[in-house]
N, C-alpha and C positions, 0 to 999 in steps of 0.2 A: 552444786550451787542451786539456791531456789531463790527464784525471784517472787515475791508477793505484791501485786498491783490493791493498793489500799482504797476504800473510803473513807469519808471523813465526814455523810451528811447526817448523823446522827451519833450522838454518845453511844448505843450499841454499836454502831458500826467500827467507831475507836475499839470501845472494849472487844467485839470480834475481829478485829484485826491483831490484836495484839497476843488474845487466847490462840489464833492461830499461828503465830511467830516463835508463840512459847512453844505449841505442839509441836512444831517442825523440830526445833531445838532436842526437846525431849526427844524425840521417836531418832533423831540422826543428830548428836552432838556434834559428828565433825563436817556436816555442811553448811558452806558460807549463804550468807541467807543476804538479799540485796532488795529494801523495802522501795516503795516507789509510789504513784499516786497522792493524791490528794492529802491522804495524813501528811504522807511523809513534806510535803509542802506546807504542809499547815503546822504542825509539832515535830520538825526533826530530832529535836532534842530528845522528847521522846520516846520517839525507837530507835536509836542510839543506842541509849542503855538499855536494851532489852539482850540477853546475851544470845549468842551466835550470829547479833546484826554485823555485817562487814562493811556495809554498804546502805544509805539510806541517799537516795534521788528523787527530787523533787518533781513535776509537772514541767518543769522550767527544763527538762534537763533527760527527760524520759525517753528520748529517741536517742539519746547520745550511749545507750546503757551498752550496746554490743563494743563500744572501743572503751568503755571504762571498765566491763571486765579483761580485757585480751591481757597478757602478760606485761604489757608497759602501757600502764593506765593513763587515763590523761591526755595523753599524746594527742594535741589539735583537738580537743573539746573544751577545752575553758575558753572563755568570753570577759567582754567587760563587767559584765553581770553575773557573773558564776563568783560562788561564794563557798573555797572550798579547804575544808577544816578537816583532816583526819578521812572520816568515812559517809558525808557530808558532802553533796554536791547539790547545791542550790541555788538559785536564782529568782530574779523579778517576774512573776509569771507575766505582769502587764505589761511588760517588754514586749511580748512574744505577738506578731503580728499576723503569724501565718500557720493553717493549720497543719501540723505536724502527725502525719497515723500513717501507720505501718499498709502496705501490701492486705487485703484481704485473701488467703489463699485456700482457705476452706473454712469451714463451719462448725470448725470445733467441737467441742460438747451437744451439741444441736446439730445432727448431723443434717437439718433441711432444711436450714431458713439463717446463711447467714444474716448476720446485723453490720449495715454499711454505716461508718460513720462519716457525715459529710458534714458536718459543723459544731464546732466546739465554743467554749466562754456562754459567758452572759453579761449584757449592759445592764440589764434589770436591778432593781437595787431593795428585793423584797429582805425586810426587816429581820426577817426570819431563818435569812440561806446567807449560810458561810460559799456556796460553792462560785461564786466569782471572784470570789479571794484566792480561789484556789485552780481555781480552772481560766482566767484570764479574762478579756473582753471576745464577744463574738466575733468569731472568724469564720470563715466559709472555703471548703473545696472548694475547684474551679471543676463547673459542670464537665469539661473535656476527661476530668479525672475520675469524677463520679462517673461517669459513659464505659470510659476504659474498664474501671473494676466490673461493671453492669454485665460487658460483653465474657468477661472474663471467668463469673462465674454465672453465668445464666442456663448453659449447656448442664451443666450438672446439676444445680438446684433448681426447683418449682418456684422457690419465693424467696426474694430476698425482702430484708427490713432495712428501711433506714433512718438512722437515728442521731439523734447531736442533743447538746445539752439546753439548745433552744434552738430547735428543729426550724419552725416557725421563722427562726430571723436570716434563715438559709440566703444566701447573695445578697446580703443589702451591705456586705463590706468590698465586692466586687467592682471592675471598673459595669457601669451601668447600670445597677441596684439591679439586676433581674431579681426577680419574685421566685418563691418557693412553688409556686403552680406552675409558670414556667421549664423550671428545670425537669419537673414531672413528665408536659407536655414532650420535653426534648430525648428524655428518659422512652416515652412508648411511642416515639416516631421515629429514633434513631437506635433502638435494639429489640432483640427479641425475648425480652423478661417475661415469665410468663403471669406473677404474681409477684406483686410488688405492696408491702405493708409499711405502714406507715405511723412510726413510733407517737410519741405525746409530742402537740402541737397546742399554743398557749390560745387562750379565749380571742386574744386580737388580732391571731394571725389566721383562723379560720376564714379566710376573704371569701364571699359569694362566688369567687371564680373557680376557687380552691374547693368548696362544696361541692360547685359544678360538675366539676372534673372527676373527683372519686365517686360521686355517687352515676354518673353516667358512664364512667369507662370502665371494663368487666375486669379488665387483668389489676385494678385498683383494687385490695381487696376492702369490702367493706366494716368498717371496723375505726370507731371514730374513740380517741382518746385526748381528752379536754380539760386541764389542770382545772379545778375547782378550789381547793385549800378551804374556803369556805361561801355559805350562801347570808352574810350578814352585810351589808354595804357599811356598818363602822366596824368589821373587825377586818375587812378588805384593805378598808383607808386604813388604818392601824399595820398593817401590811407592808401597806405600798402597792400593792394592785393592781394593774392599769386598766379594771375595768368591774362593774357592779354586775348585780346580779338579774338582773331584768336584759341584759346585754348579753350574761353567762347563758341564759336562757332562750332568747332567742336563736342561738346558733344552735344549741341541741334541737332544738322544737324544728328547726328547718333542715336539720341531720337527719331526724325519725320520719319528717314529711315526705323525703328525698328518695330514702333509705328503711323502708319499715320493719326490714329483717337486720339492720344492722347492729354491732353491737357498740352501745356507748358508753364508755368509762371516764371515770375521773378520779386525780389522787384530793384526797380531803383530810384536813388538818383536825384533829382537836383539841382542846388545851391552850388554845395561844392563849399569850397572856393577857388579862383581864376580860378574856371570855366570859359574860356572864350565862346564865342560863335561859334566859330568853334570847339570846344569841346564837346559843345552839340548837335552838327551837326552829331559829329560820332555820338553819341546814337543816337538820333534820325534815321537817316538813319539806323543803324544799326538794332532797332526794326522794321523801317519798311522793313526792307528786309529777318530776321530771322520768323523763324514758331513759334514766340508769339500767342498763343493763349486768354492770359489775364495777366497785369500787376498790382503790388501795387506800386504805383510811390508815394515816402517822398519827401518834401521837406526838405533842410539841416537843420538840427535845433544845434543848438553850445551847445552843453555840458560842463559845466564847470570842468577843470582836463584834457581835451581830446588836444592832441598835435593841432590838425585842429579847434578846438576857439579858438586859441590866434595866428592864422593867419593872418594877415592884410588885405589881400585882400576879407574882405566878399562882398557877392553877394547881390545888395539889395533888398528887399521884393518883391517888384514889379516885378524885373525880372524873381525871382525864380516862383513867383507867373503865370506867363506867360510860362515859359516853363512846369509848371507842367499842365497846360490846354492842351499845345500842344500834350504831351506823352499820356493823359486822354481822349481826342478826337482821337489821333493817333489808342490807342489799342481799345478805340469803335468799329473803324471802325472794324477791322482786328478780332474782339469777333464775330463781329456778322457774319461776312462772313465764320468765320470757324463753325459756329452754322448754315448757312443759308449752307454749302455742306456736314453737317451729314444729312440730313430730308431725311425721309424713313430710315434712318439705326438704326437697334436695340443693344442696351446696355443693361448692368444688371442696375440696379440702387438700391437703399436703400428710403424705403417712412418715409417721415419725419413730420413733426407736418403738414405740408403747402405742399404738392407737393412730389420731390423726387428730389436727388443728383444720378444721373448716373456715372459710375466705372470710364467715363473719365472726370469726375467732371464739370457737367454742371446741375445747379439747373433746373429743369422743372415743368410745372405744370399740372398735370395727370387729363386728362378725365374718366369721368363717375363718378360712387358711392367713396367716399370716401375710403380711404384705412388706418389702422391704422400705426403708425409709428413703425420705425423697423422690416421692412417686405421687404427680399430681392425679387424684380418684374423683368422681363425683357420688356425692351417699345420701345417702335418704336415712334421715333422720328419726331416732325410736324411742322409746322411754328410758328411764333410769342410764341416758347419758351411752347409748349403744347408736350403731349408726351400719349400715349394710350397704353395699356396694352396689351403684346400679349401671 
């Protein structure tokens, strides 16, 4: 049996989910193959018909998967909401009140930096993302649970990540709204993590207090990640946004003040629809004159359901195709110059299967004897991306 945990926030993401459904099929015709995530909640239909699917579960239904394969399926997992047809087991994800995630028991593929996940959904309602349609309303761990996994794998890993699909809206579904700084604060007074990173967090959830805290406390690593999508305040509004770009910018500008080795990222959109080109002139200028350190630049992809695909004005291929060069070569440039004025400056870093992740998150590759992974080192930093051990 292979199970394939899917997504679904872009049309390649579909078409590679599906090129890998086929793969599995082809390389092992007779393994039951059981899809799950996001596609599978969003088009069951489908992969369904994709052959060798046995099995297709939705978000609604994804922790239930260990008694739907056991030999008498079923058994005490249907609900009032379960909706279940042949090979099909699905449900109302906005039913689902509580966050549901497995045990973290090692670090998988990444042998030194699990990723905790302590909050799932989004209330957000940007024009452009299917993914609360598919992942639910925000929900939140209860920080007792986030503590327990913390304690659990802190002895063997240097750094863990933690991560949810709006990080930022951490305990405001909790009895008490505790705040996402909070939980931090309870995180480096009640265990002994030694590095603790800190996934993408939205423009309005960067509170002064939350700045505070990572840029003064050491085992925070530094390393600030700040959805962008765009620097245009009508293609924001066109969005849905819940904040401009004079706002966008203030909080970076008090990140690099705070933190002047840090590194600052942002994911940025191009293409949305009726983008025009002076539109993408502010972004553009915009990153080139902000303390980006490294960008994940999409281009727009139309999700079907999403108010922004059934816009008229799309952008065509080529275009988007051209501006996403432009942003791509832009933050090249601006990666490497902020890489080329750390040399000589020492960092903690974490060594990984290949090299090491330094605390302001720059992959390097470490001189001399080999070093095993998961071993926090401090390096002094060299050219063309090498780093030596001090």
């Amino acid at each position: 049996m292979v199970v394939v945990n899917t997504c679904t926030v872009t049309v390649e993401a579909d078409r590679d989910a599906r090129q890998t459904i086929n793969r599995i099929h082809r390389e092992n015709p007779d393994a039951e193959i059981l899809v799950t995530g996001c596609y599978a909640q969003r088009r069951p239909e489908d992969l369904s018909a994709l052959p060798g699917v046995r099995w297709v579960v939705g978000n609604s239904h994804k922790t239930e998967i260990g008694e739907l394969v056991q030999p008498t399926p079923l058994v005490g997992i249907a609900n009032a909401h379960a909706d279940y047809h042949g090979a099909v087991l699905l449900g109302d994800i906005y039913q689902q009140r509580a966050l549901l995630t497995a045990p973290i028991l090692d670090a998988g593929q990444d042998r030194s930096r699990p990723n905790l996940k302590i909050q799932d959904g989004c209330n957000n309602l940007c024009t452009f993302c299917i993914i609360p349609s598919v992942r639910g309303y925000s929900r939140s761990a209860t920080a007792e649970y986030v503590l327990e996994q913390i304690r659990g794998l802190q002895d063997e890993y240097p750094e863990i990540v933690l991560t949810g699909i709006n990080l930022g809206r951490w305990g405001r579904d909790l009895d008490g709204r505790p705040r996402f700084h909070q939980l931090l604060e309870r995180i480096l007074a009640e265990t002994q993590v030694r590095k603790l990173r800190i996934s993408s967090v939205e423009p309005m959830d960067w509170s002064d207090e939350l700045l505070r805290l990572v840029a003064s406390e050491p085992r925070i690593c530094k390393h600030i990640h700040i959805p962008l999508q765009s620097a245009s305040d009508t293609v924001l509004k066109r969005m849905r946004r819940r904040y401009r770009a004079r706002h966008y910018a203030s909080r970076i500008e008090q990140a690099r003040e705070r933190m002047p080795h840090a590194s600052i990222g942002a994911d940025v959109m191009v293409g949305f629809p009726g983008e025009t080109e002076a539109e993408f002139e502010q972004t553009r200028r915009f990153i080139e004159e902000a303390p980006f350190t490294y960008l994940h630049v999409f281009t727009y992809s139309a999700r079907e359901g999403t108010p922004a695909a059934s816009e008229p004005d799309q952008i065509p291929k080529k275009v988007k195709k051209e501006r996403n060069r432009v942003l791509r070569e832009l933050i090249d440039k601006k990666h490497a110059a902020f890489r080329a004025s750390l040399v000589g400056q020492e960092f903690d870093a974490v060594t990984l299967d290949r090299g090491a992740l330094t605390d302001n998150f720059l992959h390097v590759r470490l001189q001399g004897e080999p070093i095993p992974a998961a071993k926090l080192v401090r390096v002094k930093l060299g050219a063309d991306g090498a780093a030596s051990l001090t």
